[in-house]
ZAMARGU-4260 file (C-alpha; in steps of 0.2 Angstrom, whole numbers, plus 5000, padded with zeros to 4 digits):
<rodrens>
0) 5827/6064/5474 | 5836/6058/5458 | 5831/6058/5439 | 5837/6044/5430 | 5825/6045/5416
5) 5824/6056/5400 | 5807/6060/5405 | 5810/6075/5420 | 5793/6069/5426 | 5800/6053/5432
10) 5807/6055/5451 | 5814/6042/5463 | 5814/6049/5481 | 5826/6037/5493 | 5833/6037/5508
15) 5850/6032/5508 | 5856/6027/5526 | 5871/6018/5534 | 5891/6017/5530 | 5894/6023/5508
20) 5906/6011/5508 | 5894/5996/5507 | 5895/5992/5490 | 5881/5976/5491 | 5868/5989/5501
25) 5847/5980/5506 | 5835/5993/5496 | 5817/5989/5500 | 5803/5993/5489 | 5787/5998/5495
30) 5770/5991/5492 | 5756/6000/5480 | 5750/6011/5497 | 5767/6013/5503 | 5781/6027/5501
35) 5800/6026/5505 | 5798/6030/5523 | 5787/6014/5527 | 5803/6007/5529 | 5807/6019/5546
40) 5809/6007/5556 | 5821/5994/5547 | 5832/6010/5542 | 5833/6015/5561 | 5836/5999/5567
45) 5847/5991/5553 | 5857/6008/5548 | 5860/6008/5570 | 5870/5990/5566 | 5882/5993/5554
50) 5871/5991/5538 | 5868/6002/5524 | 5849/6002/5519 | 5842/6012/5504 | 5823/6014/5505
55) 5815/6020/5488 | 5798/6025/5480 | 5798/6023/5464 | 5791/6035/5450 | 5776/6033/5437
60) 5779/6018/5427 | 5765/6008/5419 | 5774/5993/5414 | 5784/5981/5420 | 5799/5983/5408
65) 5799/6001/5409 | 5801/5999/5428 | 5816/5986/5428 | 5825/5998/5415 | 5821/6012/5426
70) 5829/6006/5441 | 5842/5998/5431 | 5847/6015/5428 | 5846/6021/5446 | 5858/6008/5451
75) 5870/6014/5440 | 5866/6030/5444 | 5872/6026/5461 | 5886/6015/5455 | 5881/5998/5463
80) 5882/5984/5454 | 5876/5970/5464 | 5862/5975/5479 | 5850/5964/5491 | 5833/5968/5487
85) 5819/5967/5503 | 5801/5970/5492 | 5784/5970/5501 | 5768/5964/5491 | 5771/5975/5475
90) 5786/5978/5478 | 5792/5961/5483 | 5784/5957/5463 | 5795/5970/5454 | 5810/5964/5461
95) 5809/5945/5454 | 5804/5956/5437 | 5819/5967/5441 | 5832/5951/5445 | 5824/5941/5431
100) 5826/5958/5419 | 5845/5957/5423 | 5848/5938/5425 | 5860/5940/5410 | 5873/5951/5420
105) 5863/5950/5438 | 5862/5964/5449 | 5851/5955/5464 | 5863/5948/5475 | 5849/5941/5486
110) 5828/5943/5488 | 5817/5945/5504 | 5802/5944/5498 | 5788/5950/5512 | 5768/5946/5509
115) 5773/5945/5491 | 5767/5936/5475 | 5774/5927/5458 | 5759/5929/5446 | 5748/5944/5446
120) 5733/5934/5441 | 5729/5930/5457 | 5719/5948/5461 | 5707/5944/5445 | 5709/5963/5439
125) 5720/5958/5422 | 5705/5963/5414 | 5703/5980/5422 | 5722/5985/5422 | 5722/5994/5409
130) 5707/6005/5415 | 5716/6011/5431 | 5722/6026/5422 | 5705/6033/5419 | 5700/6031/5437
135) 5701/6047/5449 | 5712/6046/5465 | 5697/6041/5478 | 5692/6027/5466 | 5710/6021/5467
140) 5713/6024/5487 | 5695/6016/5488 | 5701/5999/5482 | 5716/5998/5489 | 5709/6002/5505
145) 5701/5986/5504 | 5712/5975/5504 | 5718/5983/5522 | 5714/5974/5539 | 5695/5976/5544
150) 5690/5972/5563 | 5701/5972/5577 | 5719/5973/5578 | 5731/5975/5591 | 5736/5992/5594
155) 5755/5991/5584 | 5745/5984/5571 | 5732/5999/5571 | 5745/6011/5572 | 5753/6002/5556
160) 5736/6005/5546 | 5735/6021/5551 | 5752/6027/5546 | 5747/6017/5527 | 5733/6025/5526
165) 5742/6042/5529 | 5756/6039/5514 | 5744/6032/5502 | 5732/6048/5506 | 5749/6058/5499
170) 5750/6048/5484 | 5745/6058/5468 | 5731/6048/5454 | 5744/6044/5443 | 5755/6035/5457
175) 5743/6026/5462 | 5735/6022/5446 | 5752/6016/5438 | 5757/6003/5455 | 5738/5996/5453
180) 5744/5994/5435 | 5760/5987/5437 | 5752/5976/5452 | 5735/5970/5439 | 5744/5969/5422
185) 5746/5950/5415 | 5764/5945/5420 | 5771/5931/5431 | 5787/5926/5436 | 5802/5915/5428
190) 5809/5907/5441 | 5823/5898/5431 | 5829/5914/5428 | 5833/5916/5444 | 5837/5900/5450
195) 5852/5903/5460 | 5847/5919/5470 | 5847/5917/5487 | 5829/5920/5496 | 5817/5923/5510
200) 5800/5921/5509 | 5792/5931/5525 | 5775/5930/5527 | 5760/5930/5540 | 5750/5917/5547
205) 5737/5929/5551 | 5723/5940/5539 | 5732/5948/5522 | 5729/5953/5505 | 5739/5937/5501
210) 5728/5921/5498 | 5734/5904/5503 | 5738/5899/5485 | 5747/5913/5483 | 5758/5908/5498
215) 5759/5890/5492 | 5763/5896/5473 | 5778/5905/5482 | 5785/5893/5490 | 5784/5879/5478
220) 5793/5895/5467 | 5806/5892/5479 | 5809/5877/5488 | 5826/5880/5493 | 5821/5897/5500
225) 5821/5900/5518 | 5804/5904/5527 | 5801/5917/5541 | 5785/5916/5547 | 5777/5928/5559
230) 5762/5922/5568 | 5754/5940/5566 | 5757/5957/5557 | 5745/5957/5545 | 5749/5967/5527
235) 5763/5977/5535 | 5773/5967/5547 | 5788/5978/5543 | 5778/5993/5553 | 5769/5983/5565
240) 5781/5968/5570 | 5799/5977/5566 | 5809/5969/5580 | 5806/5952/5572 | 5805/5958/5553
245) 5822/5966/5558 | 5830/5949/5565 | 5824/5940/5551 | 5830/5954/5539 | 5849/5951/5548
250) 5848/5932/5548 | 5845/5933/5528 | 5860/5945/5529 | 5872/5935/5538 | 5876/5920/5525
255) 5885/5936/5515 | 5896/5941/5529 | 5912/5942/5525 | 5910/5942/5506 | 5912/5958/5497
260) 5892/5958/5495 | 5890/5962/5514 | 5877/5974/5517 | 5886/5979/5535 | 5902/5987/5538
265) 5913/5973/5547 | 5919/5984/5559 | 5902/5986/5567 | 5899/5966/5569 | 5903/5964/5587
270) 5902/5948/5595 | 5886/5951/5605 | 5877/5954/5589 | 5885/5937/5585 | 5877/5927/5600
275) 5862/5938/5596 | 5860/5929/5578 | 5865/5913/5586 | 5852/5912/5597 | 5838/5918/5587
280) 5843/5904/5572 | 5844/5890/5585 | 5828/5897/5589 | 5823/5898/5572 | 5828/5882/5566
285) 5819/5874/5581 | 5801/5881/5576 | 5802/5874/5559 | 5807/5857/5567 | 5789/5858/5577
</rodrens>
């Protein structure tokens, strides 16, 4: 847990995993239900590779500046200058704020941005943003909640509600009211800002909190971004779907190899993770041709 505030109150918990000499390291940030340690299985899998992964929860911000200054600070507090950033639905949001916040002297050496949005309009709650405040915690969990799967799911994807439901039951009122802020409050994004950051848009072709438009906004965002698409996984694909999440997570990782913004340690890159990569972007590339 580190405080790079003035304010004591303001705590990032992380999980720091992988080789400390990666420099360029993937942090995720979590969604509004989420914690660090939704990210378990992408720190197992990826740390077991060679990479260095950093997983964070943020603390109790209520706007969006406040947030990008606050992690700015954390980065430094760490001492990396440049990072990759891997944001789900919220947090997918803050971190085109927090690239276009330091587009000046950049910090974002790359994006994945998983079930994530441009423009927070899109939930119609701008007008009850600054209400979330006043709200107790059951109210808040309460509508979260319902943006989460309803009817059935396969079992991984049960298991992945389940273990959401379980982290946003230990978030505290003003946690959660501060992310429903953050996720409400009028803002969008610039994309000229951040024109020349490498991205991946991951989303899913089955039932989320994202609409269509909202996927079509993102993409038109970025038209040079790449796309994984996984044909089911719901809100959290990262819980339910890791395996593929994980390979796509990699394949975005790859066009930095070699380059002092490698989030692995080059001595881990063995040639059957090579073939591994090879395979799975021939058969990558061969969907999108379908």
């Amino acid at each position: 847990q580190i405080i790079v505030d003035d304010d004591d109150s303001k705590v990032w918990s992380l999980y720091d995993a992988g080789p400390r000499s990666i420099r360029c390291p993937l942090i995720f940030l979590p969604p509004v239900s989420g914690t660090a340690d939704v990210f378990f299985q992408q720190i197992l899998a990826l740390t077991g590779w060679g990479y260095r992964v950093i997983a964070l929860q943020y603390p109790v911000y209520w706007d969006h500046l406040e947030f990008c200054d606050g992690f700015r600070k954390l980065l430094d507090h760490l001492q990396l200058d440049k990072v990759h950033l891997f944001g789900a639905s919220l947090g997918g949001f803050l971190a085109q704020k927090f690239a276009e916040y330091t587009h000046k002297s950049p910090r974002v050496h790359s994006l994945i941005l998983c079930n994530s949005f441009s423009d927070t309009s899109i939930f119609n709650q701008t007008w009850t943003a600054n209400s979330f405040w006043l709200m107790p915690a059951f109210m808040l969990k309460k509508i979260v909640l319902g943006n989460f799967a309803s009817g059935p799911v396969d079992p991984e994807m049960a298991d992945g509600i389940d273990f959401m439901v379980d982290r946003l039951e230990s978030l505290g009122q003003s946690e959660l009211a501060s992310r429903l802020t953050l996720n409400c409050q009028n803002s969008y994004v610039e994309p000229h800002k951040i024109r020349d950051v490498p991205v991946t848009i991951m989303d899913v072709f089955d039932q989320s909190a994202l609409s269509t438009e909202a996927k079509e906004e993102m993409y038109k965002l970025y038209p040079n971004a790449r796309r994984a698409h996984l044909k089911t996984g719901g809100n959290f694909p990262y819980l339910c779907r890791s395996a593929e999440v994980n390979l796509y997570i990699q394949i975005h990782l790859l066009q930095f190899r070699g380059t002092r913004y490698a989030a692995i340690d080059p001595s881990m890159v063995s040639a059957e993770e090579l073939e591994v990569q090879k395979i799975s972007l021939h058969n990558s590339s061969e969907q999108e041709e379908e």
